[in-house]
PyMOL commands that place a pseudoatom at each C-alpha (Angstrom):
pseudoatom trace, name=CA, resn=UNK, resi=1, chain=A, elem=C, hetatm=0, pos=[-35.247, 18.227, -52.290]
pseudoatom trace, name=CA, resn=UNK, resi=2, chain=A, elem=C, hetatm=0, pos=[-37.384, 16.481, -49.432]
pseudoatom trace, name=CA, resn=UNK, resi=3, chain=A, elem=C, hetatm=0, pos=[-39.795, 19.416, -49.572]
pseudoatom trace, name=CA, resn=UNK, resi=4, chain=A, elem=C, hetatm=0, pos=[-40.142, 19.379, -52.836]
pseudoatom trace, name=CA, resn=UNK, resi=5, chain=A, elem=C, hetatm=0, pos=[-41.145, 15.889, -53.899]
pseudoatom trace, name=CA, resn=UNK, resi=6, chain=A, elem=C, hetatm=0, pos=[-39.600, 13.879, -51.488]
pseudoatom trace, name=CA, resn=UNK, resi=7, chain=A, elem=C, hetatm=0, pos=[-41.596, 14.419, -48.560]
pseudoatom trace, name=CA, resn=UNK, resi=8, chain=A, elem=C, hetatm=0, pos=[-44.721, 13.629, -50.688]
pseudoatom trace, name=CA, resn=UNK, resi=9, chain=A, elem=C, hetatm=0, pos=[-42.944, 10.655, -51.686]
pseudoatom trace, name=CA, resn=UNK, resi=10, chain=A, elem=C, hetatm=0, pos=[-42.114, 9.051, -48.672]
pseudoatom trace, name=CA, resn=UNK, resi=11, chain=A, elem=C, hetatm=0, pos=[-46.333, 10.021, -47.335]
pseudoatom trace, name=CA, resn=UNK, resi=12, chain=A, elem=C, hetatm=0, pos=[-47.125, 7.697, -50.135]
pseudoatom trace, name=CA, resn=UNK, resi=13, chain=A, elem=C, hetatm=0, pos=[-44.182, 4.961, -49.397]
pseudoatom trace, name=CA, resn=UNK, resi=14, chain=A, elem=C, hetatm=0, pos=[-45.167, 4.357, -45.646]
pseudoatom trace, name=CA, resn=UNK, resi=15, chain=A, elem=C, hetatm=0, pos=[-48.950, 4.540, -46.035]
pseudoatom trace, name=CA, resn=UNK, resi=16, chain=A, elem=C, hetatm=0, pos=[-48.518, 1.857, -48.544]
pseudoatom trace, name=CA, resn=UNK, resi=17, chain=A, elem=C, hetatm=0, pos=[-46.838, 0.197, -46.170]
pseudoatom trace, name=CA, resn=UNK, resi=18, chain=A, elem=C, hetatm=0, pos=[-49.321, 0.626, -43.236]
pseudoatom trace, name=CA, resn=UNK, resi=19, chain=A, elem=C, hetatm=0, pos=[-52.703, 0.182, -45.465]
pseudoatom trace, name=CA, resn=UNK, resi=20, chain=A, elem=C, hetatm=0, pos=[-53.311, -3.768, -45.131]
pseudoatom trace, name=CA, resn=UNK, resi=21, chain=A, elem=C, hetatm=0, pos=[-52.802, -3.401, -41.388]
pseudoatom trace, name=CA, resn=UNK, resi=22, chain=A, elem=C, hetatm=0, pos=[-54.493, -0.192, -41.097]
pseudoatom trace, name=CA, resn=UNK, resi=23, chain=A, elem=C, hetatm=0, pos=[-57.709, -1.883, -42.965]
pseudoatom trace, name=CA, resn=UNK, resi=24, chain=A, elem=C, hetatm=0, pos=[-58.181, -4.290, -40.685]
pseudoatom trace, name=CA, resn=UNK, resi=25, chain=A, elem=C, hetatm=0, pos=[-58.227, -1.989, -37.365]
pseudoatom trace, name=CA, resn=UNK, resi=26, chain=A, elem=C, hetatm=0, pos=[-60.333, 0.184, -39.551]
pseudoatom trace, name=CA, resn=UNK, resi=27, chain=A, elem=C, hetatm=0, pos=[-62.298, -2.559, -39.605]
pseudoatom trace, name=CA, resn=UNK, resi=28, chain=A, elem=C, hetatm=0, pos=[-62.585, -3.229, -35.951]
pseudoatom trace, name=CA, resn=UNK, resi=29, chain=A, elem=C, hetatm=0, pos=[-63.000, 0.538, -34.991]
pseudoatom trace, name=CA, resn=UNK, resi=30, chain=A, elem=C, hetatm=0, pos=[-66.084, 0.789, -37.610]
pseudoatom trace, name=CA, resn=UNK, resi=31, chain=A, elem=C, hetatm=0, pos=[-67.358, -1.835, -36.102]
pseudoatom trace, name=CA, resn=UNK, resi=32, chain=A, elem=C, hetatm=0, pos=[-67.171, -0.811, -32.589]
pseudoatom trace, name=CA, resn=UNK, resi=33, chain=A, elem=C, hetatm=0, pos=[-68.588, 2.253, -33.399]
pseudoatom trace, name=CA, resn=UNK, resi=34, chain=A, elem=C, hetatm=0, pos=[-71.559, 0.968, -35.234]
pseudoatom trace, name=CA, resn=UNK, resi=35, chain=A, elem=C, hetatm=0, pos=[-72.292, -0.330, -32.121]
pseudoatom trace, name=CA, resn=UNK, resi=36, chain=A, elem=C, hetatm=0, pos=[-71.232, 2.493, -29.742]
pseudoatom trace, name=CA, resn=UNK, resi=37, chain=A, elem=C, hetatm=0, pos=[-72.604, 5.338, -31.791]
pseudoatom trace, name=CA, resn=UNK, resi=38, chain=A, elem=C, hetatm=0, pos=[-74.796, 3.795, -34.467]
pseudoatom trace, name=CA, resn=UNK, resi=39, chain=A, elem=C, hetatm=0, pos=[-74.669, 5.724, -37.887]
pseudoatom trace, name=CA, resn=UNK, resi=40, chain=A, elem=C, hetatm=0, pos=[-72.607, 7.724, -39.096]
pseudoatom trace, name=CA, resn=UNK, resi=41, chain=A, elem=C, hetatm=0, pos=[-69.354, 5.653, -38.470]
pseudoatom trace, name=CA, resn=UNK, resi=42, chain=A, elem=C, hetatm=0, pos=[-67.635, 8.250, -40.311]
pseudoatom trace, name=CA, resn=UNK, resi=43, chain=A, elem=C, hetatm=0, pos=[-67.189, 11.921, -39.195]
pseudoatom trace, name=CA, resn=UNK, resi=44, chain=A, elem=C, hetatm=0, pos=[-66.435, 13.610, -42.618]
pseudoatom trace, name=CA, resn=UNK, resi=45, chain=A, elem=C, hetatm=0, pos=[-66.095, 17.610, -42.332]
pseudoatom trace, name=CA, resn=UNK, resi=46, chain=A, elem=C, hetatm=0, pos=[-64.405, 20.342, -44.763]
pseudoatom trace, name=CA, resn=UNK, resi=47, chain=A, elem=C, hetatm=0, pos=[-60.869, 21.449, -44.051]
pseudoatom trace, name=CA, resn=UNK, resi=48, chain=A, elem=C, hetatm=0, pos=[-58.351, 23.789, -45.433]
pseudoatom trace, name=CA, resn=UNK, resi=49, chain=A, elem=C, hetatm=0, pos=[-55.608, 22.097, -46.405]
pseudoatom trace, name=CA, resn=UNK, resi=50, chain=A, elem=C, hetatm=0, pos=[-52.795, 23.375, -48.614]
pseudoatom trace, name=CA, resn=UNK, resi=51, chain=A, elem=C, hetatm=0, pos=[-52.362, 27.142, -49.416]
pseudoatom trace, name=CA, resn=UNK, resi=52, chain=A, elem=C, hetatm=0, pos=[-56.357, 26.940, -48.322]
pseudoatom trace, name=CA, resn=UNK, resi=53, chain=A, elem=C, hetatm=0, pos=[-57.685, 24.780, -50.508]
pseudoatom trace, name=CA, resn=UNK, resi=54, chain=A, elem=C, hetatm=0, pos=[-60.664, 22.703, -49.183]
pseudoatom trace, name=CA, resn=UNK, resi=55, chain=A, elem=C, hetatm=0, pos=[-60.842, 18.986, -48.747]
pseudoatom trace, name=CA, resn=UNK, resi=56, chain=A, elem=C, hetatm=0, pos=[-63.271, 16.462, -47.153]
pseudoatom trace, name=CA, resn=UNK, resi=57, chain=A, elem=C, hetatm=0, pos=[-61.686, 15.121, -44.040]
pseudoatom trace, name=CA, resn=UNK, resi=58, chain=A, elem=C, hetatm=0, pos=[-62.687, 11.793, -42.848]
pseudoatom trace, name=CA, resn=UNK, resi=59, chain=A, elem=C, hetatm=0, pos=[-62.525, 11.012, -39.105]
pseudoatom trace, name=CA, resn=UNK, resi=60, chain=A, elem=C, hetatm=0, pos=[-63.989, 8.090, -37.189]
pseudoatom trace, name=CA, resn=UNK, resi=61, chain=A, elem=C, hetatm=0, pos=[-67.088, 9.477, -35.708]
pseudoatom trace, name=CA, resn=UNK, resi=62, chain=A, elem=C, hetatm=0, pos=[-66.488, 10.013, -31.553]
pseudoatom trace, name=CA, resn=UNK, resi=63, chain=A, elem=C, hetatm=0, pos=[-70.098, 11.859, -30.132]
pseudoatom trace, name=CA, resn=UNK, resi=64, chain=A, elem=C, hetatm=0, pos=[-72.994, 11.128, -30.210]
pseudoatom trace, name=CA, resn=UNK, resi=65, chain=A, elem=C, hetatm=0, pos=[-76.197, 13.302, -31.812]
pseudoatom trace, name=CA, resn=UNK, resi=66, chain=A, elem=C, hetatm=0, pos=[-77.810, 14.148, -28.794]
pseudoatom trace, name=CA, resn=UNK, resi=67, chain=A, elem=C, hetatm=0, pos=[-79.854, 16.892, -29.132]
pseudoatom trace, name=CA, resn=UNK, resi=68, chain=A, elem=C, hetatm=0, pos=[-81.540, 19.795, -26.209]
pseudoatom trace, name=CA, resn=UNK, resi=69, chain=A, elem=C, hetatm=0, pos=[-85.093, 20.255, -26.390]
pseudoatom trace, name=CA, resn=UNK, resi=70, chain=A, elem=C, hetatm=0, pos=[-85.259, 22.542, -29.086]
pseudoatom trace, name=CA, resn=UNK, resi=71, chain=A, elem=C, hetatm=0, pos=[-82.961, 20.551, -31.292]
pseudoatom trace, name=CA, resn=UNK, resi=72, chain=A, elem=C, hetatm=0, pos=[-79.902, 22.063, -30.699]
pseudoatom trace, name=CA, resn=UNK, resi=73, chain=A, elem=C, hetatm=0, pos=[-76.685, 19.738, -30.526]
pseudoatom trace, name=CA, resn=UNK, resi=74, chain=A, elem=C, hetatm=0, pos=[-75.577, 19.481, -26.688]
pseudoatom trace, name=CA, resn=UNK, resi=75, chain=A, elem=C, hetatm=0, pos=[-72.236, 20.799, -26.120]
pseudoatom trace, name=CA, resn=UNK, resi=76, chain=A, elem=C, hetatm=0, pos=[-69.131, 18.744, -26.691]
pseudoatom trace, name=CA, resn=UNK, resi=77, chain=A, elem=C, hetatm=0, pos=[-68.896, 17.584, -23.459]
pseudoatom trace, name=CA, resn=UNK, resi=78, chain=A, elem=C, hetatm=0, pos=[-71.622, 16.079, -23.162]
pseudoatom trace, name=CA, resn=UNK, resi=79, chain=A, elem=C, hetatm=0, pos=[-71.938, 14.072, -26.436]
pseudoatom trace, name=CA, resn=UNK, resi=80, chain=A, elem=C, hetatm=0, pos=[-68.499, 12.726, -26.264]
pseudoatom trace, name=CA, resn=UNK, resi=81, chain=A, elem=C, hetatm=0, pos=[-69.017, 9.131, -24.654]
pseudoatom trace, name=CA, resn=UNK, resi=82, chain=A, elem=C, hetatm=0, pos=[-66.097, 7.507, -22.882]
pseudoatom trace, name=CA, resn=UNK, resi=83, chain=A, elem=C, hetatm=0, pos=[-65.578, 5.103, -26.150]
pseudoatom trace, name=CA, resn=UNK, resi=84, chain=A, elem=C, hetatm=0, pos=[-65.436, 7.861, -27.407]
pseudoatom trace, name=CA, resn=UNK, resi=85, chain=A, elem=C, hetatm=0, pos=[-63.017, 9.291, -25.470]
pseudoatom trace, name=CA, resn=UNK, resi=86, chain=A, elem=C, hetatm=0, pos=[-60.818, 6.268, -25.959]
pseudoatom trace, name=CA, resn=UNK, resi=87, chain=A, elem=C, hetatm=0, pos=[-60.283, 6.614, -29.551]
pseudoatom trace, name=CA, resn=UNK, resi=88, chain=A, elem=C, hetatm=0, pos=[-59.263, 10.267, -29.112]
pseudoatom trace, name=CA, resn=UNK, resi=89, chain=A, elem=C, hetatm=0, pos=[-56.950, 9.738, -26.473]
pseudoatom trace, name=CA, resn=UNK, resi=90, chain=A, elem=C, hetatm=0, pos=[-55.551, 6.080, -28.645]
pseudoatom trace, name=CA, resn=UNK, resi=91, chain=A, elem=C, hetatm=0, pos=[-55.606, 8.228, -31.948]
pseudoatom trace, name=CA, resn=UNK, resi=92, chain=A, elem=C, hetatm=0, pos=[-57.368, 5.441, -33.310]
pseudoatom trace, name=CA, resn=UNK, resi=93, chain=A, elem=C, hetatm=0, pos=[-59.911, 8.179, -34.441]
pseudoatom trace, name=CA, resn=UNK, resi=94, chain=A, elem=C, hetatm=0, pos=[-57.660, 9.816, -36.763]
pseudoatom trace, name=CA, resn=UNK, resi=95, chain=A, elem=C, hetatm=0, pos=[-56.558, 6.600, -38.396]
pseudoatom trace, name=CA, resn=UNK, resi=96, chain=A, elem=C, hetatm=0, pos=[-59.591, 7.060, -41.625]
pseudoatom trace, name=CA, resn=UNK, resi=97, chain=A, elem=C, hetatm=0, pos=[-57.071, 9.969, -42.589]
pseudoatom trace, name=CA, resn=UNK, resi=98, chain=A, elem=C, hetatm=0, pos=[-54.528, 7.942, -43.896]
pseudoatom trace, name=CA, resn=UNK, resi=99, chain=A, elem=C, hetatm=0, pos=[-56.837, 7.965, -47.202]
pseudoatom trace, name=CA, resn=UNK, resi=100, chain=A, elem=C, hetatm=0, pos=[-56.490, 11.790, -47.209]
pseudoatom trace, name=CA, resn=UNK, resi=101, chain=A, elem=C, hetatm=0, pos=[-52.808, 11.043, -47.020]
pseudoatom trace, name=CA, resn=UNK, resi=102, chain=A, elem=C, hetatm=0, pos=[-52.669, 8.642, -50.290]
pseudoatom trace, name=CA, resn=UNK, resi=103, chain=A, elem=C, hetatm=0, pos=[-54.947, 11.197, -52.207]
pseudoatom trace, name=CA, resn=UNK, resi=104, chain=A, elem=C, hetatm=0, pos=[-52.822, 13.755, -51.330]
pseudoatom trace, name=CA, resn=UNK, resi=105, chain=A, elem=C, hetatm=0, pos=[-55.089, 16.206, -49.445]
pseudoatom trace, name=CA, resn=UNK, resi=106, chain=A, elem=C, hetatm=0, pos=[-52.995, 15.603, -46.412]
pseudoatom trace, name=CA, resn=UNK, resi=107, chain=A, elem=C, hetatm=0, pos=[-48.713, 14.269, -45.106]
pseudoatom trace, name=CA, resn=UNK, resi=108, chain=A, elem=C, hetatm=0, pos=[-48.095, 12.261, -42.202]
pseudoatom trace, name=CA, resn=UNK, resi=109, chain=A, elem=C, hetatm=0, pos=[-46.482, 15.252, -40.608]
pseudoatom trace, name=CA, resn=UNK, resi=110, chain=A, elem=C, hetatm=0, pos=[-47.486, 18.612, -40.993]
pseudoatom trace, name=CA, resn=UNK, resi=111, chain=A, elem=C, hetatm=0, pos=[-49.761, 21.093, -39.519]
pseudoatom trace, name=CA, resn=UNK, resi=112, chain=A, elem=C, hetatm=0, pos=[-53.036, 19.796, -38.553]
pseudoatom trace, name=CA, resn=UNK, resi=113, chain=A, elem=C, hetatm=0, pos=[-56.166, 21.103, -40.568]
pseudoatom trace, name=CA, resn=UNK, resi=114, chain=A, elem=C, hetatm=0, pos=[-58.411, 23.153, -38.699]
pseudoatom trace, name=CA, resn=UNK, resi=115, chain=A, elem=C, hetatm=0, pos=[-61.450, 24.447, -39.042]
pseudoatom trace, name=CA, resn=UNK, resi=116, chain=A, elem=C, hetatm=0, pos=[-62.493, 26.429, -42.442]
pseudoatom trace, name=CA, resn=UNK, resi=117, chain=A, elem=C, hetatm=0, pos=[-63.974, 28.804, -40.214]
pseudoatom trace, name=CA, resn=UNK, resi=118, chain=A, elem=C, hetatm=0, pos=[-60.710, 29.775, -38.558]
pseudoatom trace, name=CA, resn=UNK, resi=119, chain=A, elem=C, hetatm=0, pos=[-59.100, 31.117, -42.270]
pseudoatom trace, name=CA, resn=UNK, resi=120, chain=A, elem=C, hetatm=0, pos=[-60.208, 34.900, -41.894]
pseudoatom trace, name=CA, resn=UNK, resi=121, chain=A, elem=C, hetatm=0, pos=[-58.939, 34.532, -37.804]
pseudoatom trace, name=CA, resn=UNK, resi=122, chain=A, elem=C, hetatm=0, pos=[-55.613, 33.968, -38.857]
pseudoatom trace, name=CA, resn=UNK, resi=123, chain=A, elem=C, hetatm=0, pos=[-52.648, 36.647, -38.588]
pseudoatom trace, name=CA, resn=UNK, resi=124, chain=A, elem=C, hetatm=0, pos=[-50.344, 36.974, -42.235]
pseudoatom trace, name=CA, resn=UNK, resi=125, chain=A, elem=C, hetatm=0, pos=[-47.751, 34.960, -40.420]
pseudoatom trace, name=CA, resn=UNK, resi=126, chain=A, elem=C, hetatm=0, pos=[-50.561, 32.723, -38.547]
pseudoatom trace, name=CA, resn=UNK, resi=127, chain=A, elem=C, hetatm=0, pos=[-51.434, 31.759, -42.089]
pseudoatom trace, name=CA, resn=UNK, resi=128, chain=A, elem=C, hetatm=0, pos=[-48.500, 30.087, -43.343]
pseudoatom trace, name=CA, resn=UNK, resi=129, chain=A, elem=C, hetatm=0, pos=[-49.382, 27.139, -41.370]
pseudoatom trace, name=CA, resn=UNK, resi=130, chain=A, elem=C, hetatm=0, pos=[-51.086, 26.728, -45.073]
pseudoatom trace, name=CA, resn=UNK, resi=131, chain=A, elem=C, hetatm=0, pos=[-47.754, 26.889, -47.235]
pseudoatom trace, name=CA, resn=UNK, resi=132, chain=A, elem=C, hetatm=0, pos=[-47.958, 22.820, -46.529]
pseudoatom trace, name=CA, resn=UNK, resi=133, chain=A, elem=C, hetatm=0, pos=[-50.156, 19.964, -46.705]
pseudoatom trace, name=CA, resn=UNK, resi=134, chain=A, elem=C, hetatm=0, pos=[-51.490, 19.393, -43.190]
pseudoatom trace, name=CA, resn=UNK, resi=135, chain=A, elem=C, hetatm=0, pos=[-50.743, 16.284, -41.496]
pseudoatom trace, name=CA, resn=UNK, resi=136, chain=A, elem=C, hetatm=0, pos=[-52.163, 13.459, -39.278]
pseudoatom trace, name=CA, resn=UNK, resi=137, chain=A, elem=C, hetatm=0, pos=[-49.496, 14.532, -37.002]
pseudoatom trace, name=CA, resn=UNK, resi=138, chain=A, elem=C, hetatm=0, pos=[-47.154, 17.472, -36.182]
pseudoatom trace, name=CA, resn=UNK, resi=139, chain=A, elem=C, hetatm=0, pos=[-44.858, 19.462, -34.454]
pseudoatom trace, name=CA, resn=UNK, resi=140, chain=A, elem=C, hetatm=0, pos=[-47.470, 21.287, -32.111]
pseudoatom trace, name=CA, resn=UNK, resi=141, chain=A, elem=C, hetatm=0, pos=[-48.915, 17.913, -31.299]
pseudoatom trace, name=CA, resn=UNK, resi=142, chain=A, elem=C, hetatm=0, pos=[-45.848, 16.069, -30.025]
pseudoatom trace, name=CA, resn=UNK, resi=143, chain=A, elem=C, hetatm=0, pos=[-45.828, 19.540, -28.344]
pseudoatom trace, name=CA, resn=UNK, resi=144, chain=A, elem=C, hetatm=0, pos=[-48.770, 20.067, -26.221]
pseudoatom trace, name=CA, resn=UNK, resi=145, chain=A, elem=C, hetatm=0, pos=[-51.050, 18.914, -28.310]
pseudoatom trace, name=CA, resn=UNK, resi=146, chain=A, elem=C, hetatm=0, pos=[-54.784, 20.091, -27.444]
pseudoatom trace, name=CA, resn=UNK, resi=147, chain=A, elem=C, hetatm=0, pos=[-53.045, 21.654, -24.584]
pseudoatom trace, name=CA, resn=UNK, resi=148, chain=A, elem=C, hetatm=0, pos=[-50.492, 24.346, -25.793]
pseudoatom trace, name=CA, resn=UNK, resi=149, chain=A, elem=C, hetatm=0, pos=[-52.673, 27.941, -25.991]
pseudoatom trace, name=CA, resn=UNK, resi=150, chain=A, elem=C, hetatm=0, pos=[-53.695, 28.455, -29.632]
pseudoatom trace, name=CA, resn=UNK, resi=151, chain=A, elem=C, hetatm=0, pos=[-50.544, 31.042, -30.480]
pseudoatom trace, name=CA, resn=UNK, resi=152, chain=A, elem=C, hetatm=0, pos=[-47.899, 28.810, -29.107]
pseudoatom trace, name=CA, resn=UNK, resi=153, chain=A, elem=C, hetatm=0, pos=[-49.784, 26.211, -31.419]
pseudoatom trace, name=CA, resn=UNK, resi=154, chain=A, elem=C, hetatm=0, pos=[-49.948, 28.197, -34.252]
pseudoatom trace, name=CA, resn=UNK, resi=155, chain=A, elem=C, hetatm=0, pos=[-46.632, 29.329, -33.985]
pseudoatom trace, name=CA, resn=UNK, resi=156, chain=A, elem=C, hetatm=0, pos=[-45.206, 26.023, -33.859]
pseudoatom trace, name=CA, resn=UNK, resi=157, chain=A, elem=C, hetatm=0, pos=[-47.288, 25.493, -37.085]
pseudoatom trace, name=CA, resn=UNK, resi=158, chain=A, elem=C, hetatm=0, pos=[-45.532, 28.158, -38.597]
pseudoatom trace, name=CA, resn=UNK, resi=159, chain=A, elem=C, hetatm=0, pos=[-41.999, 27.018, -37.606]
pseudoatom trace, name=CA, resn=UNK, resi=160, chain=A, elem=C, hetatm=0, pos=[-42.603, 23.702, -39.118]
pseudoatom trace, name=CA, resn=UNK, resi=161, chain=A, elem=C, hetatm=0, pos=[-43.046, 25.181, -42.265]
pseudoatom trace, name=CA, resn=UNK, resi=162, chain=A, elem=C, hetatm=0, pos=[-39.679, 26.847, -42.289]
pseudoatom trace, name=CA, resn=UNK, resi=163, chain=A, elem=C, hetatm=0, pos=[-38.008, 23.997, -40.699]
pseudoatom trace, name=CA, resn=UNK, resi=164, chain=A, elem=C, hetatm=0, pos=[-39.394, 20.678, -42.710]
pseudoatom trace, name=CA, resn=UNK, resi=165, chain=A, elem=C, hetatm=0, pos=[-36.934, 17.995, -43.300]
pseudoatom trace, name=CA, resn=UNK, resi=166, chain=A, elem=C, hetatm=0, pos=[-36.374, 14.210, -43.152]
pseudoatom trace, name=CA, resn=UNK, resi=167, chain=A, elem=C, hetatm=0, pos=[-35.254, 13.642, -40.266]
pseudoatom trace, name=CA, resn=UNK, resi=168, chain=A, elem=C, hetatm=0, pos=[-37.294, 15.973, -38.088]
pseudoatom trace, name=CA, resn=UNK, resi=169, chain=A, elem=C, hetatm=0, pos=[-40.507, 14.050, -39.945]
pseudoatom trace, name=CA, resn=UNK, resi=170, chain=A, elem=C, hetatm=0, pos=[-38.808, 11.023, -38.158]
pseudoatom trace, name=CA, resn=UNK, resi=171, chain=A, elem=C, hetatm=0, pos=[-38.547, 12.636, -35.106]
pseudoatom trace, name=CA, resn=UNK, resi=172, chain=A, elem=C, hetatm=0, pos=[-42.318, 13.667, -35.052]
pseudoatom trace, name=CA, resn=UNK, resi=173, chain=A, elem=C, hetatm=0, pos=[-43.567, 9.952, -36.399]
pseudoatom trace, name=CA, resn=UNK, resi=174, chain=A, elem=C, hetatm=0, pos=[-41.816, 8.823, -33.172]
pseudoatom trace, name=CA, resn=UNK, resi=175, chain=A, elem=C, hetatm=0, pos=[-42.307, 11.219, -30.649]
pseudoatom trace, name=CA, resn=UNK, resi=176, chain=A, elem=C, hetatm=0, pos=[-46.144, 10.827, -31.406]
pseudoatom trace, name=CA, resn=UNK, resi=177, chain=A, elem=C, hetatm=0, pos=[-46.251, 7.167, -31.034]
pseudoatom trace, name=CA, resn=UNK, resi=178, chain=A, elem=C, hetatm=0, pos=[-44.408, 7.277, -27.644]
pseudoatom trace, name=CA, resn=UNK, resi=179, chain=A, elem=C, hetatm=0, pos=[-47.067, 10.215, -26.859]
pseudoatom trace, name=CA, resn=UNK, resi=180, chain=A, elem=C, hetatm=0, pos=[-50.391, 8.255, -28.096]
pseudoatom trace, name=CA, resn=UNK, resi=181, chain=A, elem=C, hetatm=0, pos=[-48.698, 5.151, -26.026]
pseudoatom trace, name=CA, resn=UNK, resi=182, chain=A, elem=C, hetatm=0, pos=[-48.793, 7.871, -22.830]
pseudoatom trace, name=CA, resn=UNK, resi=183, chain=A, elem=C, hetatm=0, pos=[-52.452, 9.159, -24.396]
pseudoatom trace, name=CA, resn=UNK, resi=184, chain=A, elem=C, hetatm=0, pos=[-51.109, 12.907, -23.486]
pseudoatom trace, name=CA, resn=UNK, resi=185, chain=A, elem=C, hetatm=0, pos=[-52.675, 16.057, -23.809]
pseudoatom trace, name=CA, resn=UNK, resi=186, chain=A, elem=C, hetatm=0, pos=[-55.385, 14.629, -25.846]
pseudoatom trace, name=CA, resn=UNK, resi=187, chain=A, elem=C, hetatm=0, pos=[-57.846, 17.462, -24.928]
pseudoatom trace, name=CA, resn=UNK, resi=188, chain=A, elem=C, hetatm=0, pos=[-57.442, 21.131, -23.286]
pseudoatom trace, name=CA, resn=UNK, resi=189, chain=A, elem=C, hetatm=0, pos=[-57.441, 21.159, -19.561]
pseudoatom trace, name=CA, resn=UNK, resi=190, chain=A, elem=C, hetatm=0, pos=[-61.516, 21.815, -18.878]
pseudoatom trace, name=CA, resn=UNK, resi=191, chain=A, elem=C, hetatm=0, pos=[-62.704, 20.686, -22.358]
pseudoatom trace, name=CA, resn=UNK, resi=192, chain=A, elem=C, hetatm=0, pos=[-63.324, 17.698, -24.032]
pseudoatom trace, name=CA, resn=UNK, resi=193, chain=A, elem=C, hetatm=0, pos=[-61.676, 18.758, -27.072]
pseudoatom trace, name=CA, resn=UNK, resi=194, chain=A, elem=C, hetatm=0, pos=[-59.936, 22.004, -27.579]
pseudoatom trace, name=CA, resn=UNK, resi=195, chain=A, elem=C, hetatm=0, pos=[-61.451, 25.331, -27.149]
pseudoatom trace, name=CA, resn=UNK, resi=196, chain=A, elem=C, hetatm=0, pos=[-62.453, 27.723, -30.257]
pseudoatom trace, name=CA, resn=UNK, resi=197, chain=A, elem=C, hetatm=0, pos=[-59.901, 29.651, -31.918]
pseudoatom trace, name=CA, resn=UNK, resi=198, chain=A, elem=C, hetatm=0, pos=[-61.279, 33.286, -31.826]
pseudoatom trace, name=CA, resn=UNK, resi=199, chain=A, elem=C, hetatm=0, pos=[-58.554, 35.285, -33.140]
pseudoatom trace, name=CA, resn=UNK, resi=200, chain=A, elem=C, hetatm=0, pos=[-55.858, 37.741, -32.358]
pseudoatom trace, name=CA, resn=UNK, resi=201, chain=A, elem=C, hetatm=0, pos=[-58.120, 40.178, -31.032]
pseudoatom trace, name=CA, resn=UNK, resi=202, chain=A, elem=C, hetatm=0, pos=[-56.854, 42.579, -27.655]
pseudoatom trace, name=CA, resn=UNK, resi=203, chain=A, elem=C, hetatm=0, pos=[-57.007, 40.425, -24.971]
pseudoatom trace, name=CA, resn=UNK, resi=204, chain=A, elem=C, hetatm=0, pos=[-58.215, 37.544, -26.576]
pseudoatom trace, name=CA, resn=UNK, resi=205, chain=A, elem=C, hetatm=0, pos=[-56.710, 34.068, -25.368]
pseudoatom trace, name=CA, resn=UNK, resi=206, chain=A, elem=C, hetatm=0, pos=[-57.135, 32.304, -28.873]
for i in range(1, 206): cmd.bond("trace and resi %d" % i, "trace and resi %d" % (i + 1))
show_as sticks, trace
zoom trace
């Protein structure tokens, strides 16, 4: 029954709840950033969200648009900023996705969407990381987070989706506050982020 509409129910319930406060650090951020970053505040990118289906995902925007001398974007690395930094490692990044939440693109909990890119890398059973709405949070974050290797991620993806319920929602929502509080595993050891996900191929490392 939670699955079903109750989970989707209780997304809309606690974002409710969360909006006026959530405004007014929204607020804040935008501002900081404006200042930080200049324009774009927002980082808006497609995603795949449930069973594939593509939706706008709105982030708080945490690199620069530095550019090499041909015009290519630098790497990663060197256009995050250390504000930037801070809002990845706070979360406070991710907070512009609790619209995507009330719209119903995305849950609090659930897999988190990845890149459209990644759809065709995906094994049969990769891909039912897609049977749910993807969430701000989930089970492979309180779990590693940017850190776990890409199977181990995607397989906790997967195991999520046959496991959903109330009360391991619950457990998620608080293991990832205790873990933004600790700011853990907020990017792969030697990256700023994560890296790519390349596939299943022989020997590949995701």
């Amino acid at each position: 029954m939670y699955r079903r509409g109750g989970k989707r129910a209780f997304d809309l319930v606690v974002s409710l709840l969360l909006l006026p406060i959530t405004l007014v650090v929204m607020a804040i951020v935008g501002i900081l950033v404006r200042i930080n970053l200049g324009r774009p505040v927002l980082f808006r990118q497609e995603r795949p969200g449930r069973d594939g289906k593509i939706f706008t995902l709105s982030k708080f925007r945490t690199m620069t648009d530095a550019t090499d001398d041909d015009g290519q974007l630098l790497s990663d690395e060197e256009r995050l900023t250390r504000f930037g930094s801070f809002l990845r490692s706070t979360s406070l990044d991710e907070t512009p996705e609790l619209w995507n939440v009330i719209t119903g693109d995305m849950s609090l909990v659930g897999p988190r969407p990845l890149l459209v890119a990644y759809l065709d890398r995906y094994t049969p059973e990769q891909a039912r990381r897609h049977e749910v709405r993807p969430g701000i949070t989930g089970w492979a974050q309180v779990n590693g987070r940017n850190n776990a290797p890409w199977p181990e991620r995607l397989a906790m993806d997967v195991w999520y989706v046959d496991n959903v319920s109330f009360s391991l929602d619950l457990k998620i929502l608080w293991r990832t506050v205790t873990s933004v509080l600790r700011r853990a595993d907020t990017s792969e050891d030697g990256h700023a982020t994560a890296r790519e996900f390349r596939g299943m191929q022989p020997g590949a490392k995701g």
